[in-house]
N, C-alpha and C positions, 0 to 999 in steps of 0.2 A: 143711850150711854149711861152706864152707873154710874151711880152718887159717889164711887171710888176713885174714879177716873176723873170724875169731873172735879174733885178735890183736891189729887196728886197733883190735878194741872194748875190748879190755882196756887199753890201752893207751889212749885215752880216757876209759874208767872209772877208770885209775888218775891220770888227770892232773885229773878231778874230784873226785875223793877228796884228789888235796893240793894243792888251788890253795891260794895266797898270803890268800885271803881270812879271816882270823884273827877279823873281829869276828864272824862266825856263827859260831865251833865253840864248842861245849859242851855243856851237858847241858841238859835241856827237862825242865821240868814241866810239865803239867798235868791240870786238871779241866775234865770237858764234864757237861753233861747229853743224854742222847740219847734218842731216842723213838724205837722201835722197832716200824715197821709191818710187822705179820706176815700176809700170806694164807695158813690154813689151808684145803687144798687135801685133800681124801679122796678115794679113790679109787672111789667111787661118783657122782662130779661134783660135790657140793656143795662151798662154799668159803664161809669165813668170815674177817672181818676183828677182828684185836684189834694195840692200841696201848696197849703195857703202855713205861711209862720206866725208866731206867735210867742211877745216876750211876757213872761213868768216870773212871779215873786215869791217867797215862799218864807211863812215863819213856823218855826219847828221848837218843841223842847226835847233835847235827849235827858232822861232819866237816866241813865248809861251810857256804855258802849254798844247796848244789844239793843237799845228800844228807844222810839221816839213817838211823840204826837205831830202830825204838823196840818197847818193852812196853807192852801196855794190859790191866787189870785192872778189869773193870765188875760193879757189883751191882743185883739189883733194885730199883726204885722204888716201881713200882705193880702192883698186875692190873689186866686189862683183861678184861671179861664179853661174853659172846655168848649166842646161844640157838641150841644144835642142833636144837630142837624147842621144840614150845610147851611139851613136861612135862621139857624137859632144860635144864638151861646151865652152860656150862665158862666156867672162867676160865682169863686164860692170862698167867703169870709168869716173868718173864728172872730163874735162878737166879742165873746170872754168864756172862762173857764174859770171853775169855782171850783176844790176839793177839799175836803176833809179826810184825815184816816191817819195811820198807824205805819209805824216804816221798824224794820227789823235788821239790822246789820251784823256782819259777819268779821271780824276782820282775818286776812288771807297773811296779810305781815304787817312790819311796821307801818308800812305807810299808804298798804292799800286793801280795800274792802268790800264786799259786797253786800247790794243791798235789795231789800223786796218792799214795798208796798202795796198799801188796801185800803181803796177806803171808797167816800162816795162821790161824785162828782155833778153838776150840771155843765152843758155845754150848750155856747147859743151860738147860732152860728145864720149869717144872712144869701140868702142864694137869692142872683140880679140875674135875669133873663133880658137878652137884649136880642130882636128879629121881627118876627113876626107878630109879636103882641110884646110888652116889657112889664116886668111885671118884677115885685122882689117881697120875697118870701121872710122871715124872720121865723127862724125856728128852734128847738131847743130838744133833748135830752138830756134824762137823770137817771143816777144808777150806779152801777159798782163798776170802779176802776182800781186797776191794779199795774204793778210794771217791779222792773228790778234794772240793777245799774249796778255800776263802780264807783267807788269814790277814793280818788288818786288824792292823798296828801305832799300838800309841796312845802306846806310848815307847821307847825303843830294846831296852828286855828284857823286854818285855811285849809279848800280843797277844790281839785275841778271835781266836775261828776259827768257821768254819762249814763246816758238813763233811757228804756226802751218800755212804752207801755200800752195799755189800753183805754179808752175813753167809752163812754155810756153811747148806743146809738142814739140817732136822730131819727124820727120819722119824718119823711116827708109829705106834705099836703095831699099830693096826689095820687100815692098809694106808693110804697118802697119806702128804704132806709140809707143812712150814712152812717158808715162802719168806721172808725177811727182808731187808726195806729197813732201814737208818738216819739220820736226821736230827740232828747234833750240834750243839750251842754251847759254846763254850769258853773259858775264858782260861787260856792260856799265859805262864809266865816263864821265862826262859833266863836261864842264869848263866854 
C-alpha cells in the first residue's frame, strides 16, 4: 500500500473521529442476552451442536455517530447437552467472553441503523462428560471476532439492538475445534 493511500485514509479516519456531530458522542451501556451456537467439530469427523446462552455487558465510547470503542464482558447462562454416544453425554458451558474492538455505524433513518464490528475476543468455555468415564474439560480461545446488527432507536438515548456474529475458535484437548456463531438482543442507553 502507498504512503498516499495510507494518508488519505488517515486523514478521513481523523475527520470521522471529530465531526461536528455532538449529539452521538458519549459513553454506551449495555446489556444483551446472546445465544451462542457452537459446532463442535473432532477430528475424527463427527460434529455436534450445543446452544448454551450467555448474558453480556458492554461499555462503549462513541466519538460520533460513525465510530465507537467498546469492552464486552459476558457470563454463562445455560448448558447445553449432546450425546457423543449412546453411553456418553457432554455438556457444553460459556465460562465468560471478554472482547475489545472498534464498532462502525451507519445510520439508514432517523431512528434506525446499522452496524459492524472488530475486534479481539477470548472465550472460555467448560465441556462435562458424563458415561463412561466423567471428566470436564476447561477450555478457551483467542482471536478475531467480528459481527454486524441493527440498532432500532425507541428514544433518543435508548435502543434495542440485534446483533449476529463471530467468536474466536476453541481447540479441543483431543484433537478438533468449537466454531462459534452468536445471536444477541439488547438494549442500550447512551448518556
Amino acid at each position: 500500500m502507498s504512503n498516499r493511500i495510507i494518508r488519505i485514509s488517515l486523514i478521513v479516519l481523523g475527520l470521522v473521529l471529530y465531526s461536528g456531530i455532538s449529539y452521538a458522542r458519549g459513553h454506551v451501556f449495555e446489556v444483551a442476552l446472546e445465544q451462542v451456537q457452537m459446532e463442535i467439530k473432532h477430528d475424527d469427523g463427527t460434529r455436534f451442536r450445543a446452544i448454551p446462552d450467555a448474558l453480556l455487558g458492554k461499555y462503549a465510547y462513541r466519538f460520533n455517530q460513525y465510530v465507537a470503542v467498546e469492552g464486552v464482558f459476558g457470563l454463562g447462562l445455560s448448558t447445553d447437552d449432546y450425546v457423543l454416544k449412546p453411553t456418553v453425554k457432554e455438556s457444553l458451558n460459556v465460562d465468560s467472553v471478554f472482547s475489545a474492538g472498534a464498532v462502525a455505524y451507519y445510520p439508514i433513518s432517523k431512528t434506525v441503523s446499522i452496524f459492524a464490528n472488530l475486534g479481539y475476543s477470548n472465550l472460555k468455555v467448560t465441556i462435562t462428560r458424563a458415561g463412561d468415564f466423567n471428566r470436564s474439560d476447561k477450555l478457551s480461545g483467542s482471536g478475531p471476532s467480528y459481527g454486524a446488527g441493527f440498532l432500532f432507536d425507541f428514544t433518543p438515548t435508548e435502543s434495542i439492538i440485534i446483533k449476529y456474529g463471530y467468536l474466536p475458535d476453541v481447540d479441543l484437548k483431543d484433537g478438533g475445534t468449537i466454531q462459534s456463531n452468536t445471536v444477541d438482543i439488547g438494549y442500550q442507553k447512551r448518556f
